[in-house]
FIMAR-207576 format. One record per residue (C-alpha): residue in three letters; x, z, y. Coordinates in steps of 0.1 Angstrom, whole numbers, m for minus. Last residue first. Layout:
<pts>
+--------+-------+-------+-------+
| residu |  east |    up | north |
+--------+-------+-------+-------+
|    ALA |     X |     Z |     Y |
...
+--------+-------+-------+-------+
</pts>
This chain:
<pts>
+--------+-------+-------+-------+
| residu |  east |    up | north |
+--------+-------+-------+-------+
|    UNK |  m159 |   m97 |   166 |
|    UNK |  m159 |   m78 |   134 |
|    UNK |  m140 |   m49 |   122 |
|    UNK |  m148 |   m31 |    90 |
|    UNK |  m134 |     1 |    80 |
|    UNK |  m126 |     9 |    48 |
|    UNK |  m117 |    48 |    35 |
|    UNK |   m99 |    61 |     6 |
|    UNK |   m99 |    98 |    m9 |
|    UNK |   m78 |   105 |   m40 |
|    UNK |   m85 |   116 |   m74 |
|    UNK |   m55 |   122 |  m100 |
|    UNK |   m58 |   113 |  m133 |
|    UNK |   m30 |   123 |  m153 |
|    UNK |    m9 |    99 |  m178 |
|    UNK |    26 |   111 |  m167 |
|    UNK |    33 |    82 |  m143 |
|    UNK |    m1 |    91 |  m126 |
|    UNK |   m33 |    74 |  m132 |
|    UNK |   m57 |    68 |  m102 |
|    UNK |   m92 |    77 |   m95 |
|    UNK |  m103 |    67 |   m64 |
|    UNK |  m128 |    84 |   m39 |
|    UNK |  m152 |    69 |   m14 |
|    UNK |  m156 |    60 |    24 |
|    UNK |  m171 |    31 |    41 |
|    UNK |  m173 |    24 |    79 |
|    UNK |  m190 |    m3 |    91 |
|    UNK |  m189 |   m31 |   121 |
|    UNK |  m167 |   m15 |   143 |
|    UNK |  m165 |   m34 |   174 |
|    UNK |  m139 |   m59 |   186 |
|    UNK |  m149 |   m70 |   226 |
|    UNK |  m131 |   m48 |   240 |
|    UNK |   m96 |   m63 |   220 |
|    UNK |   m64 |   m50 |   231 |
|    UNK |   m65 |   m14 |   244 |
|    UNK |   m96 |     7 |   235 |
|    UNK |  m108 |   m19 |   200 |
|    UNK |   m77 |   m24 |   185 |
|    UNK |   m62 |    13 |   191 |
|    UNK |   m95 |    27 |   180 |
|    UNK |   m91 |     9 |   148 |
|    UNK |   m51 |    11 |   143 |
|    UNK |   m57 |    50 |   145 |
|    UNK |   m86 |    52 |   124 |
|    UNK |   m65 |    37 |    97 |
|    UNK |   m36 |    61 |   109 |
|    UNK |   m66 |    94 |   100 |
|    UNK |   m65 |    75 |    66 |
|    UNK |   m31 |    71 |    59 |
|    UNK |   m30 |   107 |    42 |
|    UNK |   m51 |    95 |    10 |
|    UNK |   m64 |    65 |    11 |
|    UNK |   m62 |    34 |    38 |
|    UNK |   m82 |    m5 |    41 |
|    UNK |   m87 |   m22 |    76 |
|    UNK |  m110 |   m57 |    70 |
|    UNK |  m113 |   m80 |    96 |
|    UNK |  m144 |   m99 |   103 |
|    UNK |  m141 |  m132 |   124 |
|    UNK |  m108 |  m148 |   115 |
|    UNK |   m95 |  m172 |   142 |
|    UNK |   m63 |  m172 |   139 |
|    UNK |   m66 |  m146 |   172 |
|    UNK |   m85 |  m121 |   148 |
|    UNK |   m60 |  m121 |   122 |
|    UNK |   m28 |  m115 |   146 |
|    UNK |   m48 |   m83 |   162 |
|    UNK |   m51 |   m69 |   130 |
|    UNK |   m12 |   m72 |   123 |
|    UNK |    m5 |   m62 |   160 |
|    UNK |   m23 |   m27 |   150 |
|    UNK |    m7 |   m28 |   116 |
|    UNK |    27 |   m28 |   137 |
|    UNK |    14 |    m7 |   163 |
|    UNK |     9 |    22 |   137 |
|    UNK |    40 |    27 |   126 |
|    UNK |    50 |    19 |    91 |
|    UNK |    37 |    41 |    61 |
|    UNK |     9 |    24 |    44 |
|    UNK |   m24 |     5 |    59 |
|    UNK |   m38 |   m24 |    40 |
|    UNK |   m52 |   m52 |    60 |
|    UNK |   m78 |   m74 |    47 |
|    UNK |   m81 |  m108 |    67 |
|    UNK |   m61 |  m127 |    56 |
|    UNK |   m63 |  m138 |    16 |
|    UNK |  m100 |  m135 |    19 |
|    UNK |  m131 |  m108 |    18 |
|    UNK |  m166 |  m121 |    22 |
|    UNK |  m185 |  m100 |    40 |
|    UNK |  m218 |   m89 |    22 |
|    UNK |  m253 |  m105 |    22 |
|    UNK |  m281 |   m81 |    31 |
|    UNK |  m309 |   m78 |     7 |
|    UNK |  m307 |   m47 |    m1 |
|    UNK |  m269 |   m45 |   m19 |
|    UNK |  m253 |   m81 |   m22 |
|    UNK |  m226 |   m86 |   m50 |
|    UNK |  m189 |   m86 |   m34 |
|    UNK |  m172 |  m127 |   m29 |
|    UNK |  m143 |  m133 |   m54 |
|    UNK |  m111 |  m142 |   m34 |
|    UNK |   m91 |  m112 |   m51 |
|    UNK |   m75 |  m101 |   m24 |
|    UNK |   m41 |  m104 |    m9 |
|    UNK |   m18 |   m82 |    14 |
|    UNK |   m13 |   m79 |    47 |
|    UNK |     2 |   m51 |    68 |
|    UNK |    24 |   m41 |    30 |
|    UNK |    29 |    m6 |    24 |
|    UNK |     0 |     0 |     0 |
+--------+-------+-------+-------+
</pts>
């Protein structure tokens, strides 16, 4: 989860109620690690100015509260007009090295223009 943008699977999400869900591509999900905030600030900013219309800003564990970060960053100093379409938040198990199953908070926040 270090790297500012990182692939996803180009399968499009089922629909819930009736409303059709974003379609995540190659660009415009944006994973947040352990570099400084600008540079996944700039990385978000980058995907909207090639023209991308929904960005999505992915984070677990202790890089959640620099998730928020790079959001309010985006949409206070570089880009008014940016709003935050929806915030989802759920927990992930993941295995360990020494076969435990550890639980771990993860958040997505959806930026559209």
């Amino acid at each position: 989860m270090d790297g500012t943008t990182t692939p996803q699977n180009g399968a499009a999400p089922a629909q819930q109620s009736g409303m059709p869900q974003s379609v995540r591509t190659d660009g415009n999900v944006i994973y947040i690690g352990k570099k400084s905030v600008m540079g996944y600030v700039l990385a978000v900013v980058t995907q909207f100015n090639h023209g991308e219309q929904e960005v999505f800003i992915k984070a677990r564990g202790k890089a959640i509260s620099r998730a928020v970060d790079v959001a309010e960053i985006v949409r206070n100093r570089f880009l008014p007009d940016a709003k935050v379409a929806n915030i989802l938040t759920k927990t992930e198990e993941l295995d360990s090295e020494d076969g435990t199953k550890s639980k771990v908070s993860a958040i997505e926040i959806k930026m559209s223009k």
